[in-house]
C-alpha positions as CSV (number, residue, x, y, z in Angstrom):
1,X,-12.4,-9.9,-14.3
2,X,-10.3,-6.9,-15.4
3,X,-9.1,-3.9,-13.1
4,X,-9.0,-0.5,-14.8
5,X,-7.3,2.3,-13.0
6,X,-9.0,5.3,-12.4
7,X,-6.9,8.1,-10.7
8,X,-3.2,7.5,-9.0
9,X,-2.8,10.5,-6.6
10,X,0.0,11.0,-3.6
11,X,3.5,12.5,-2.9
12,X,4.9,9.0,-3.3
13,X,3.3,8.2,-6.4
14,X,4.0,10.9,-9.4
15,X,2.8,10.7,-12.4
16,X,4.1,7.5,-14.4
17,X,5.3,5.9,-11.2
18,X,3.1,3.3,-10.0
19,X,1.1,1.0,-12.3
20,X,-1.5,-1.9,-11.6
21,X,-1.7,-5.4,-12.9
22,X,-4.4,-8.5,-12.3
23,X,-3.1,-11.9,-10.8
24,X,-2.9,-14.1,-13.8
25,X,-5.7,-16.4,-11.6
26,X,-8.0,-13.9,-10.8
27,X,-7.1,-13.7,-7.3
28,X,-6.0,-9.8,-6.7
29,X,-3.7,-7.2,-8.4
30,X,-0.2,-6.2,-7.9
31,X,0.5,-2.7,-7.7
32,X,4.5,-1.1,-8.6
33,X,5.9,1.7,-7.4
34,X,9.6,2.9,-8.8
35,X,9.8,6.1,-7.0
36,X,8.1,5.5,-3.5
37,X,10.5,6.8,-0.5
38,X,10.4,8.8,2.7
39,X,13.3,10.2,4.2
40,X,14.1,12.0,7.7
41,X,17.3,13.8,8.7
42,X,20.7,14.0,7.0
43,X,20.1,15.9,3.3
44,X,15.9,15.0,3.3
45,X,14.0,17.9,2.3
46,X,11.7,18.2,5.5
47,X,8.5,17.3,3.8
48,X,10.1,14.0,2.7
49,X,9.4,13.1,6.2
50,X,5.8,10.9,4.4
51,X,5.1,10.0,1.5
52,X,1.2,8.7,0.4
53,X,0.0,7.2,-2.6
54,X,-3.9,6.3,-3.6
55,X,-5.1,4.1,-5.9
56,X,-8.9,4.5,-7.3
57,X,-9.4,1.1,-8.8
58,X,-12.7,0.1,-10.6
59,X,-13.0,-3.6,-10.5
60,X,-15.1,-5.4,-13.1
61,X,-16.7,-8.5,-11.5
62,X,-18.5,-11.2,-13.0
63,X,-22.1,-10.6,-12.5
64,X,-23.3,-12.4,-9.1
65,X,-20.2,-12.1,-7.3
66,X,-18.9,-9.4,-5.1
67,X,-15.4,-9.2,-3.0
68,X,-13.4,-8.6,0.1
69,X,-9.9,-7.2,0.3
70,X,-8.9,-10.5,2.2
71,X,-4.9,-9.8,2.2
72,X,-2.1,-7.5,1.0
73,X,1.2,-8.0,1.2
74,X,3.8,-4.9,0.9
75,X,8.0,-5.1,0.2
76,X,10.4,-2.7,0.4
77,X,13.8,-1.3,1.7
78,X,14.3,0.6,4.4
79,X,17.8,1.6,5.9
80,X,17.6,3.4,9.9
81,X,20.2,4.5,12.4
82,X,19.4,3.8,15.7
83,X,16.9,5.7,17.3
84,X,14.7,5.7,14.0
85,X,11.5,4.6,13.0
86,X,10.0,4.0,10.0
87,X,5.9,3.2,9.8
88,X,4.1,1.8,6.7
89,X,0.1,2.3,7.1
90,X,-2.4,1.1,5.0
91,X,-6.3,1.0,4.0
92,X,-8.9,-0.3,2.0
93,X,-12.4,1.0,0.9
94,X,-14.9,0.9,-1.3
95,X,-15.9,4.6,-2.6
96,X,-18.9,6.3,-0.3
97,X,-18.1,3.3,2.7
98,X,-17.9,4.2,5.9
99,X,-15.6,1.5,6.6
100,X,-12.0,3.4,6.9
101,X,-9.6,1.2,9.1
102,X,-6.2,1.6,8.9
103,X,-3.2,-1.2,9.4
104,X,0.2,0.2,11.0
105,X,3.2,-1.3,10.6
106,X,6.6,-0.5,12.2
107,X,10.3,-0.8,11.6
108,X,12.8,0.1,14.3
109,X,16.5,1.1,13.5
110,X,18.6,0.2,13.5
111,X,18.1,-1.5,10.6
112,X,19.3,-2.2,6.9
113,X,17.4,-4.6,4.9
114,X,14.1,-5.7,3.1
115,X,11.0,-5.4,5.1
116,X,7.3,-7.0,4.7
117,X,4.2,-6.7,5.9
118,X,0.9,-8.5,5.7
119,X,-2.7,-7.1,6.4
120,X,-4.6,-9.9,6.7
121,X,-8.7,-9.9,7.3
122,X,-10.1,-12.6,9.7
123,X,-13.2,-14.2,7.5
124,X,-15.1,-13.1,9.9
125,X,-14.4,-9.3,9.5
126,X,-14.5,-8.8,5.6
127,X,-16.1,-6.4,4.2
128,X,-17.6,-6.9,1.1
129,X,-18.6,-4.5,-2.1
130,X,-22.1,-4.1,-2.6
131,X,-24.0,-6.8,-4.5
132,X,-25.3,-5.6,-7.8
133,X,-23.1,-2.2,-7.7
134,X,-19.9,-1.3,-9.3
135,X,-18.0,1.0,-6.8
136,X,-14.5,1.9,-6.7
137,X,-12.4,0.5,-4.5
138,X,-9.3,2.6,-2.8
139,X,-6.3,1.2,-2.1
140,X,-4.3,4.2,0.3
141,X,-0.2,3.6,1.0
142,X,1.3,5.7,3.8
143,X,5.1,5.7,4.1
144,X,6.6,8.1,7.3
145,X,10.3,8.0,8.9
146,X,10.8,9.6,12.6
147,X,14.8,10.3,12.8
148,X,14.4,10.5,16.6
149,X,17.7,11.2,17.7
150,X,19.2,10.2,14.7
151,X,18.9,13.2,12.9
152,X,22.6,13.4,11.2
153,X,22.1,10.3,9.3
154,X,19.4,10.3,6.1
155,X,16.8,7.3,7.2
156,X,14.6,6.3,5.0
157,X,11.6,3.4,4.2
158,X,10.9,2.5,0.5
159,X,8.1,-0.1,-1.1
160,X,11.3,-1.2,-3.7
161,X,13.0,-4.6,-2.3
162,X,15.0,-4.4,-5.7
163,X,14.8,-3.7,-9.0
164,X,11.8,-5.4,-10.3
165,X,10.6,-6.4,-7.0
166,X,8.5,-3.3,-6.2
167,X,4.9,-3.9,-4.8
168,X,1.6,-4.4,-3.0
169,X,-0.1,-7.7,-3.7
170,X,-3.6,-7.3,-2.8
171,X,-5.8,-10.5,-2.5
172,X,-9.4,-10.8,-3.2
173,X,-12.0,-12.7,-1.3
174,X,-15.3,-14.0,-3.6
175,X,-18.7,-14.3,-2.7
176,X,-21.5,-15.2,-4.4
177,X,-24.5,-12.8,-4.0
């Protein structure tokens, strides 16, 4: 099974600054980020406010089996005065599906830290690729920061825990057609 990457596209994902790797198993990818931020109040430009990235991905299967996105994990910084939030919202679809949820997660300041989050799909509610059909599949990253009141401080929500550690795991569900 190999992933090839077919367009990068977003405000938080400039060219050269997020990449995409397979799980030595077979189980999912890992996508990086190095430059991935949104900011709010203080010095932040006002359209730093959220920051998206998308990631068209063309999985090659093994022919018989299709997949689910089944989990994704997502780690990063953020750093908010009281009063702030920060929201990380993700989604998953196959090109031409009508399938389009999203998963919101929040972060309340104050806080200064590392942060995860896990979008996990009941069995019951996968939604598998097409047997038989290649199809892309989109992986979409929202990162916004609300100052509320806090607007004199710079707030901000990154996917970069540290150096090295940047990332969305996404995990794959098999099924045999």
């Amino acid at each position: 099974m190999t992933v090839s990457v077919q367009t990068v596209n977003g405000s938080g994902c400039p060219a050269g600054t997020a990449a995409v790797t397979m799980q030595p198993d077979n189980t999912g990818f890992r996508i990086t980020y190095s430059d991935f931020i949104a900011r709010a109040g203080g010095s932040a430009s006002p359209v730093d406010f959220r920051k998206n990235c998308q990631v068209n991905l063309l999985v090659h299967i093994p022919q018989g089996f299709t997949f689910a996105v089944a989990r994704a994990d997502y780690q990063g910084r953020a750093r908010l005065a009281d009063g702030a939030t920060a929201l990380e919202r993700s989604n998953y679809y196959y090109q031409s599906s009508p399938d389009n949820n999203y998963a919101d997660h929040y972060v309340y300041g104050a806080y200064s830290g590392t942060w995860h989050t896990v979008d996990a799909t009941p069995v019951t509610e996968l939604v598998y690729g097409p047997c038989g059909e290649t199809r892309s599949l989109n992986v979409n990253t929202e990162l916004r920061v609300d100052p509320g009141g806090a607007t004199g401080a710079t707030n901000w929500i990154s996917l970069r825990a540290s150096e090295g550690d940047v990332y969305t795991a996404v995990q794959f569900s098999w099924l045999q057609c």
